[in-house]
Every structure is written in structure tokens, then in C-alpha cells.
N, C-alpha and C positions, 0 to 999 in steps of 0.2 A: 201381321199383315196391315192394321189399323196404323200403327208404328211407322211402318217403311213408306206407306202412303201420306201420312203427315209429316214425315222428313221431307219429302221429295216435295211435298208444295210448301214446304219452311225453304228448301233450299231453290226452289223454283222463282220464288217471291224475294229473297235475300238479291238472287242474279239480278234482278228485276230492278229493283230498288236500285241496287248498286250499279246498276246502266246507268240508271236516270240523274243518281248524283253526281258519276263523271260529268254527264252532259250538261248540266247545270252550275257545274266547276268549274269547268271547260265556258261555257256561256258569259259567268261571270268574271269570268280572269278576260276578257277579252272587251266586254264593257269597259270594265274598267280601266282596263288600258289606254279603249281607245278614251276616253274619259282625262285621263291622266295627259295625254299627248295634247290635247285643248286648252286641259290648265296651265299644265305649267312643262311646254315640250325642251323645256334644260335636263330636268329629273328624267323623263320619257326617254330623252335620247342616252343619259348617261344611263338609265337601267337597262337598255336595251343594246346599249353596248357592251356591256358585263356579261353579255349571252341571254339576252330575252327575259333579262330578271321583270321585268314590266308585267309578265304576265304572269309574277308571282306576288305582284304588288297586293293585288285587291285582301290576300292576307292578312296586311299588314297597315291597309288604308287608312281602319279607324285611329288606329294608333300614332300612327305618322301624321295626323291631318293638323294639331298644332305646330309642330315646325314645319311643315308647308306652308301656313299661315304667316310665322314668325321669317320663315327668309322672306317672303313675297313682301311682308313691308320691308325686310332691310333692301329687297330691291328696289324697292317703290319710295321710299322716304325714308332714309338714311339718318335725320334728325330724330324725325318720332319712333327709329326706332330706337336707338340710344337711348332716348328719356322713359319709353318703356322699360327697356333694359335697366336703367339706373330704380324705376322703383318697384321692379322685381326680385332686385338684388337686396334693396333696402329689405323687403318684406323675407325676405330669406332670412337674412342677415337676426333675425327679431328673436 
């Protein structure tokens, strides 16, 4: 009896929890979305043409935030990025 009563609030609380982390997934995919759509709305609009990938971005955010970085200068200064690019290569290259 002790048993069936402690599953039932192990599985009551499981439910529970596991509500709150959709909506907290759900919350965060959508921040960041809209987030992504301010930065840099090229990325926003192509992921969101692939079927609403944008709101499976926040995934994958931290990861991708250097080469967000690196196009944003190749679109913004096409010079400085190339001499970036040349001494990053150099530093490979070692």
C-alpha cells in the first residue's frame, strides 16, 4: 500500500515536471526565435523557410554563435574579414 502510494506521487510529480519542461521549451524556442529574427533576419527567414527550423534553433544557438559572428563581418567588411581569415589559417596551418 505504502509502495502504490509512493509510485502514484513519483508518477504524479514526473507528469508535473514534465508539463512545466514543455512549456519552458516551448517559451524558449520562441524567445529565441524571435531574438534571431532582429539579429540577423537572412538566417530567420532561411530557417523558417525549411519548415519553422527557427524554432529549433535555440538548440543549437550556443554553438552556432561564432559563425553568426564570422558571416556578420564578411557581410559588414569584406576586407577585415579576409585578413582574419588569412591569420587564422596561418595559425592552423602551425
Amino acid at each position: 500500500m505504502f509502495a502504490d502510494r509512493m509510485i502514484a506521487k513519483m508518477l504524479i510529480g514526473f507528469s508535473f515536471s514534465t508539463l512545466l519542461s514543455i512549456g519552458a521549451f516551448q517559451s524558449r524556442a520562441i524567445y529565441t526565435s524571435r531574438k534571431l529574427s532582429q539579429r540577423d533576419p537572412e538566417l530567420y527567414n532561411c530557417l523558417r523557410g525549411l519548415g519553422d527550423l527557427d524554432l529549433l534553433y535555440f538548440l543549437m544557438e550556443k554553438r552556432l554563435q561564432p559563425f553568426e559572428t564570422v558571416f556578420l563581418l564578411w557581410r559588414q567588411n569584406r576586407p577585415l574579414f579576409d585578413e582574419v581569415s588569412r591569420f587564422f589559417l596561418q595559425k592552423v596551418r602551425r
